[in-house]
DRENNUGU-773883 format. One line per field, with one value per residue (C-alpha): residue number from 1; x negated, y negated, z. Coordinates in steps of 0.05 Angstrom, whole numbers. Example, Ala and Ser with C-alpha at 12.3 -4.5 7.8 and 13.67 -1.06 7.14 Angstrom:
seq = [1,2]
xx = [-246,-273]
yy = [90,21]
zz = [156,143]
end
This chain:
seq = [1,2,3,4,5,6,7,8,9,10,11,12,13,14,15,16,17,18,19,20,21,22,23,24,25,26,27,28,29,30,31,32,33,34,35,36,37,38,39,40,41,42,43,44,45,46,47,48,49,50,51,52,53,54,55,56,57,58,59,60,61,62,63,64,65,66,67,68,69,70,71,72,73,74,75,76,77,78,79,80,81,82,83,84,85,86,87,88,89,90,91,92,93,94,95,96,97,98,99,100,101,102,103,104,105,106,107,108,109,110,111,112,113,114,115,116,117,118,119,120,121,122,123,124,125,126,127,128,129,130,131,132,133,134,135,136,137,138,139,140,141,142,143,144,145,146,147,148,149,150,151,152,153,154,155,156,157,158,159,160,161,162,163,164,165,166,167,168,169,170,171,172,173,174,175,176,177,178,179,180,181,182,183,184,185,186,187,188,189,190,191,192,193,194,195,196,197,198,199,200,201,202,203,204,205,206,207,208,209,210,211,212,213,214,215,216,217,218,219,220,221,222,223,224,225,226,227,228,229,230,231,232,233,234,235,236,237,238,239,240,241,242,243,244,245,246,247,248,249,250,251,252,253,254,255,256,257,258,259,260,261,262,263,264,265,266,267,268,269,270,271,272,273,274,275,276,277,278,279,280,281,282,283,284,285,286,287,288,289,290,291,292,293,294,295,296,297,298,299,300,301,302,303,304,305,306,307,308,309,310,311,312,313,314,315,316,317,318,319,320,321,322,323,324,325,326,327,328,329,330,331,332,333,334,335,336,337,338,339,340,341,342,343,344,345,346,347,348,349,350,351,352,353,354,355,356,357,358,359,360,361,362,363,364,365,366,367,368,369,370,371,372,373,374,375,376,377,378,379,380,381,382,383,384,385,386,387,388,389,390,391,392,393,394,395,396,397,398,399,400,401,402,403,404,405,406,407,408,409,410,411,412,413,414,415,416,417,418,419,420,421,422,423,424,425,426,427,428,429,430,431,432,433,434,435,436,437,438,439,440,441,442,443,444,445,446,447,448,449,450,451,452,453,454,455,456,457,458]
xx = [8182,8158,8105,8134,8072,8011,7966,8010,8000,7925,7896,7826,7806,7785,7851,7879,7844,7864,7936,7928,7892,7954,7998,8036,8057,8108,8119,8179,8220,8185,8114,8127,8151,8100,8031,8024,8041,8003,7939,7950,7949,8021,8047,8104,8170,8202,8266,8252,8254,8202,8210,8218,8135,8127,8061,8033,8056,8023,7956,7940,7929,7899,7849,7851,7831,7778,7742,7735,7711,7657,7628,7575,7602,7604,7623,7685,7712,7762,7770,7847,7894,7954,8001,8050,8094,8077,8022,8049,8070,8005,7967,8007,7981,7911,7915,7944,7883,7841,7872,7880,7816,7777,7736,7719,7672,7712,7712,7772,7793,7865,7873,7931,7942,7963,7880,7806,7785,7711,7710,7758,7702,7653,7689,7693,7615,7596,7643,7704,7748,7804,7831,7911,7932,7987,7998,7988,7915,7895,7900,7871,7810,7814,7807,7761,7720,7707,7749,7751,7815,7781,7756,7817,7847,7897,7951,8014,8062,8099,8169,8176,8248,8220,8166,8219,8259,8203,8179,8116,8154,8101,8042,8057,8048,7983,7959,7978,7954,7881,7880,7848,7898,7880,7895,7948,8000,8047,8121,8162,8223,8283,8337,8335,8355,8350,8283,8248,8276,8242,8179,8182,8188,8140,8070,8097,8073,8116,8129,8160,8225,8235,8302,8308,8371,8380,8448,8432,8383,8422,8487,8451,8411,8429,8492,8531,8572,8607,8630,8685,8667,8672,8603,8603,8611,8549,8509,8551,8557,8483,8474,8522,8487,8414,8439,8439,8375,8382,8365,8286,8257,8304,8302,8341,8360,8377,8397,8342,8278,8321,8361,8310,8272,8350,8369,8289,8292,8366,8337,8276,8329,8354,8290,8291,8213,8224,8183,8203,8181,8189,8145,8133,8093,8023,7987,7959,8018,8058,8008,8005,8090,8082,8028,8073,8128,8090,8061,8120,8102,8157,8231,8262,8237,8277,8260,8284,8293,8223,8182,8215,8191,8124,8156,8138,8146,8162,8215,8255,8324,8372,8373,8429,8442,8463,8481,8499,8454,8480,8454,8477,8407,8374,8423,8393,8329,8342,8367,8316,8278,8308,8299,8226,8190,8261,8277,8348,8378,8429,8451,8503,8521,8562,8601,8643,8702,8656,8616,8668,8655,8586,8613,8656,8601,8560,8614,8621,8550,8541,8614,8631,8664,8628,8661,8692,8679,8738,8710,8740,8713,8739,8750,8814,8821,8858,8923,8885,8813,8754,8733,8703,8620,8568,8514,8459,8498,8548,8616,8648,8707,8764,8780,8838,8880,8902,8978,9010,8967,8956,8892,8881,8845,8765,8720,8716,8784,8801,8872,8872,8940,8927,8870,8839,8857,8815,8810,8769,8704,8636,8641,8581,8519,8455,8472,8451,8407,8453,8490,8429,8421,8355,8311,8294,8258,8180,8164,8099,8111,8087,8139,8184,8207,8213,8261,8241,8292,8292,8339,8352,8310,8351]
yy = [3924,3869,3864,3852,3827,3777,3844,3886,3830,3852,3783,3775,3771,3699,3682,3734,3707,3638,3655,3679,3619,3579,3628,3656,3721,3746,3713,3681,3710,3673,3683,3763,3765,3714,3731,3806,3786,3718,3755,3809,3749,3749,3670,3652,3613,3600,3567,3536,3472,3454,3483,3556,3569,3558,3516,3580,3622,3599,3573,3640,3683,3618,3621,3695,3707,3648,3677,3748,3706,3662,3604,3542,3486,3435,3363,3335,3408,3451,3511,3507,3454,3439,3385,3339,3286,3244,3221,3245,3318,3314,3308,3359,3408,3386,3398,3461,3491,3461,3494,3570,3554,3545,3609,3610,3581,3537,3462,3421,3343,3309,3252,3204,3134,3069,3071,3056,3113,3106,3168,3213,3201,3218,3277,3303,3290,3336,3381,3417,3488,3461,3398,3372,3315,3268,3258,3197,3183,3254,3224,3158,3191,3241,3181,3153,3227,3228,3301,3358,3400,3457,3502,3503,3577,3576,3518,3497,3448,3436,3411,3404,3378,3317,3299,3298,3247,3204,3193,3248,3300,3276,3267,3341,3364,3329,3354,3427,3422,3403,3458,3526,3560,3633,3611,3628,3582,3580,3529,3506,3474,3467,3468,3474,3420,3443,3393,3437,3508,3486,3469,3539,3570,3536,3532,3601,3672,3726,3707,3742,3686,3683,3640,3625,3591,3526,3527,3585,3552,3483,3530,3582,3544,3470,3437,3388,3336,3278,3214,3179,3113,3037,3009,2951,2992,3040,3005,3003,3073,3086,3042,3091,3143,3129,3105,3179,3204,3273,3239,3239,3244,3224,3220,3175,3162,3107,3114,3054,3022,2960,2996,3037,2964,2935,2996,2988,2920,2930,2977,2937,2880,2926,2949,3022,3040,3054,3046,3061,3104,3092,3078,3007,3009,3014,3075,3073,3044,3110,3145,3107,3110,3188,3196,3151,3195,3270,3238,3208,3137,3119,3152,3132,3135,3109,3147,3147,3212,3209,3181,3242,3303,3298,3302,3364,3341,3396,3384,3337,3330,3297,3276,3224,3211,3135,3132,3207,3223,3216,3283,3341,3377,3313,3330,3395,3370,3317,3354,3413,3367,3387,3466,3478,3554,3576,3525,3501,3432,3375,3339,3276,3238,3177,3175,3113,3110,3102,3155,3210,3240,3253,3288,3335,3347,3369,3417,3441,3460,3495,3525,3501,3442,3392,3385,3316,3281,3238,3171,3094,3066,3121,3108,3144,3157,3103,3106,3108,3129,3095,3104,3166,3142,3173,3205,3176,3115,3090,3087,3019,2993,2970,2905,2875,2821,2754,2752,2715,2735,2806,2854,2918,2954,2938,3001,2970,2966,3011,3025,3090,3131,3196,3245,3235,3285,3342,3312,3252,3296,3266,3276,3307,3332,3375,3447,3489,3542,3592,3569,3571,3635,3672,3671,3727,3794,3790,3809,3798,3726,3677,3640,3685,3715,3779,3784,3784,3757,3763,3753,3683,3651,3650]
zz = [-1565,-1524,-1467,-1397,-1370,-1404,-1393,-1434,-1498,-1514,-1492,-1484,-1412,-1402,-1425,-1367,-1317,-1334,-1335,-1275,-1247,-1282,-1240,-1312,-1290,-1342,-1415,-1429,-1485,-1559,-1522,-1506,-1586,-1620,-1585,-1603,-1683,-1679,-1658,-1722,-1765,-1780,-1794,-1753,-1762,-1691,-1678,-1598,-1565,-1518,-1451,-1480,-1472,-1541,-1536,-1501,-1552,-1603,-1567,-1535,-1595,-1629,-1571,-1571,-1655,-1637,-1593,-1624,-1689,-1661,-1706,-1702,-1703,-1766,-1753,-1771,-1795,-1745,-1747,-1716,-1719,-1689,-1714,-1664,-1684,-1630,-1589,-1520,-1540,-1577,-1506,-1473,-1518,-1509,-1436,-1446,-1485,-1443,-1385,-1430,-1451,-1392,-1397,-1467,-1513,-1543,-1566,-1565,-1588,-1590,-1635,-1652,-1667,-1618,-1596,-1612,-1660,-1635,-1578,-1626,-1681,-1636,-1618,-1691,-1702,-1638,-1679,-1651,-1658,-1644,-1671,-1645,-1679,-1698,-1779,-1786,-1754,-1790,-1853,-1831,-1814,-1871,-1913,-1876,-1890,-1812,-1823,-1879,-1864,-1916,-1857,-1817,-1821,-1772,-1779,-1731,-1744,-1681,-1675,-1750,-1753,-1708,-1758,-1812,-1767,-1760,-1840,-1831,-1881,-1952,-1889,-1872,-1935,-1955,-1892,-1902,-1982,-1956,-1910,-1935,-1979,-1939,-1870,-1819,-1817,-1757,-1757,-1706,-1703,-1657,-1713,-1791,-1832,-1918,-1917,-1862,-1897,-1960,-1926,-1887,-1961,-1982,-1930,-1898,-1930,-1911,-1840,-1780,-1754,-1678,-1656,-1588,-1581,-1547,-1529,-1491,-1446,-1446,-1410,-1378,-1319,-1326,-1283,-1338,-1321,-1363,-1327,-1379,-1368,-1407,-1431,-1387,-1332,-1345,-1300,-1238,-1253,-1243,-1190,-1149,-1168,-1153,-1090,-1070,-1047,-1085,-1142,-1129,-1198,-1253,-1327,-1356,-1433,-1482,-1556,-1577,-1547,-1537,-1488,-1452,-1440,-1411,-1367,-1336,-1323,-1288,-1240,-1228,-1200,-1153,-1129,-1154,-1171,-1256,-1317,-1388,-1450,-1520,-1583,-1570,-1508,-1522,-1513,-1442,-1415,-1435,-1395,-1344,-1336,-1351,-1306,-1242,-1266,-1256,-1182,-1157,-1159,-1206,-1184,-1245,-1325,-1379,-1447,-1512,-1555,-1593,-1538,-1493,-1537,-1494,-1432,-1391,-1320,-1265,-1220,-1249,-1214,-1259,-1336,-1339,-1413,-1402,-1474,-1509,-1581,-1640,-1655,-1614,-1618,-1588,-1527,-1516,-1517,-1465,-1414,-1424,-1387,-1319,-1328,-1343,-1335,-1313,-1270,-1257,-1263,-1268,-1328,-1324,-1383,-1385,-1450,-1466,-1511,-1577,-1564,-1558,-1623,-1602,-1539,-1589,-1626,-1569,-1537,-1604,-1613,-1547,-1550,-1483,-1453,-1407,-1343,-1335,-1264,-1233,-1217,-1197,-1264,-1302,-1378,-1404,-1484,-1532,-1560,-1632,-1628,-1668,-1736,-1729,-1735,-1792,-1769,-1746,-1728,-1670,-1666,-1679,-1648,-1698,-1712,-1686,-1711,-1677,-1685,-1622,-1579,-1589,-1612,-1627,-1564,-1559,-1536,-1474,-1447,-1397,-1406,-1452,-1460,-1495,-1511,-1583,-1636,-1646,-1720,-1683,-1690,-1723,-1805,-1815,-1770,-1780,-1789,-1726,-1737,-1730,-1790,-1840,-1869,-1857,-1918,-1952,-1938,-1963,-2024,-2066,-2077,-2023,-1994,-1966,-1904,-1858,-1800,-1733,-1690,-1600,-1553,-1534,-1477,-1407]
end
């Protein structure tokens, strides 16, 4: 049965007092059914995206089981750590149990890569509890012996499926092999690909499973809205848009960095006050456009999918997908963006003629239909569709032939005559959650898992 309340979760009372200085009054769904079992011990396999409360789910008890075990410090060896595939997400969570943590007695450090190592060495030498990090500069200064991962009893490996995405899956696993083999170990991931299940089975000793499910919370509290329109005319599109003053604080995505860089330096031309996000900006300038972005000083950021799993900005009022994932999860993610701690929001995705299997996908993975908005540059379907694109890559246009004159129709024409056929849809896609069978009941052998599943998040 869960708590109701953060009182009713057995919390120590630092941590009560600093939810209540946060202004957290009730746990969200995963956080009510993770924190009583986290702080027994129990490890954890949880199926949320961010924006469900998960980081408090998970640093709570780790805060919680800290404090009742107090420790000196040794340099260069946590006690906790938390892995984050990238550098931003990796900072959230820093703040966060700095913010949880205020009351306790408690060290933190975040490290990641893209900047001077010197102040996160000198972190590590004052010595900390707590250690969040991104895989990649863990291991640099693993080699480097400025860390020993042999003390860490409590591990997390955040948004799991992402770090598969991005190459970290053999990083992961070195990491989690130099960690203490009796420790608590704690995964999260938004869906469950056969690469992530295997590495649940194998780092996870009879854990409870929490899914909160993201199509829930992508229906439940977010306006969608899907303007048909041609690929040259994307950017006419959002011109009109912008030029609407409800649109205060918008989020804005591209497939590639390429893109993200275009679409920002559009807007910049028409004087609309934007920055972009992606991988290839250096460190301090993602701060510095996240940072414009939280205070207002930028109206408009332009993100791409990896660069955006960090993003947890309050009062966003529209996600506009300027170019729809190739991935239907990755959609869910985006537009989680607008409907943080409950919030509501407004979603608007411009799909051209392309990238209409990636629509179908989408519906298909929420079980609902996106509302289509009538428009002047509307983009009507093609008397034959596309080649249907694999995943992972976009749709090309077919080739046409030159014979007197005529061609076969180019994505970007805008005179369409029928509605593809439902046979149009993407080949192949990552099985949702909901389609991978749980894993089994414990038994004595590590590796395997007890049921413990909650009520999606609404």
């Amino acid at each position: 049965m869960t708590s109701s309340s953060f009182e009713g979760l057995g919390l120590a009372e630092p941590l009560q007092r600093a939810l209540k200085a946060e202004k957290y009054l009730k746990p969200t769904p995963i956080q009510a059914q993770a924190i009583p079992l986290l702080t027994e011990g129990k490890d954890l396999l949880g199926i949320a995206q961010t924006g469900t409360g998960k980081t408090a789910a998970f640093a709570l008890p780790i805060l919680h089981r800290l404090s009742l075990e107090p420790a000196q410090l040794v340099p260069g060896s946590p006690r906790a750590l938390i892995l984050a595939p990238t550098r931003e997400l990796a900072r959230q969570i820093g703040e966060r149990f700095t913010a949880y943590g205020r009351k306790l007695p408690l060290t933190s450090a975040v490290i990641f890569g893209g900047v001077n190592q010197h102040h996160q060495v000198k972190a590590l030498k004052a010595g900390v509890d707590i250690l969040i990090a991104t895989p990649g500069r863990l291991l640099d200064l693993c080699t480097q012996r400025h860390i020993r991962l042999d003390k860490v009893s409590i591990l997390v490996l955040d948004e799991a499926d992402r770090m598969l995405d991005m190459g970290f899956i053999r990083d992961v696993r070195k990491i989690v092999a130099a960690c203490h083999s009796k420790r608590q170990t704690l995964l999260f991931s938004a869906t469950m690909p056969p690469a992530i299940a295997k590495l649940a089975n194998d780092v996870l000793n009879h854990p409870v499973r929490i899914d909160v499910s993201p199509k829930t919370i992508a229906v439940d509290r977010i306006e969608q809205r899907v303007y048909f329109v041609g690929a040259k005319d994307k950017r006419t599109l959002l011109d009109q848009l912008l030029a609407d003053p409800a649109f205060d604080r918008v989020l804005v995505f591209t497939r590639t960095k390429r893109g993200a860089d275009r679409v920002c330096k559009q807007l910049k031309q028409t004087g609309v006050p934007v920055d972009a996000l992606h991988g290839n900006k250096a460190q301090n300038a993602r701060v510095r456009a996240l940072d414009d972005f939280r205070k207002g000083k930028v109206r408009v950021l332009v993100a791409t999918d990896i660069a955006a799993r960090g993003i947890d900005v309050p009062n966003i009022s529209h996600v506009i997908n300027y170019e729809l994932p190739n991935e239907p999860e990755s959609y869910v993610h985006r537009i989680g963006r607008t409907a943080r701690a409950g919030a509501g929001g407004a979603a608007l995705s411009f799909c051209d003629q392309s990238e209409r299997p990636y629509l179908k996908a989408i519906e298909q993975l929420m079980q609902r239909k996106v509302t289509a908005v009538d428009h002047r540059l509307v983009e009507t379907p093609p008397e034959a569709g596309p080649e249907t694109p694999r995943r992972g890559r976009p749709a090309q246009a077919p080739k046409g032939r030159r014979r007197g004159g005529n061609r076969t129709p180019h994505s970007s024409d805008t005179t369409w005559t029928r509605t593809p056929h439902s046979s149009e849809a993407p080949r192949t896609r990552t099985p949702h959650i909901s389609e991978i069978p749980m894993l089994a009941a414990p038994t004595t052998k590590r590796g395997q898992v007890s049921r413990h599943s909650g009520g999606g998040h609404r």
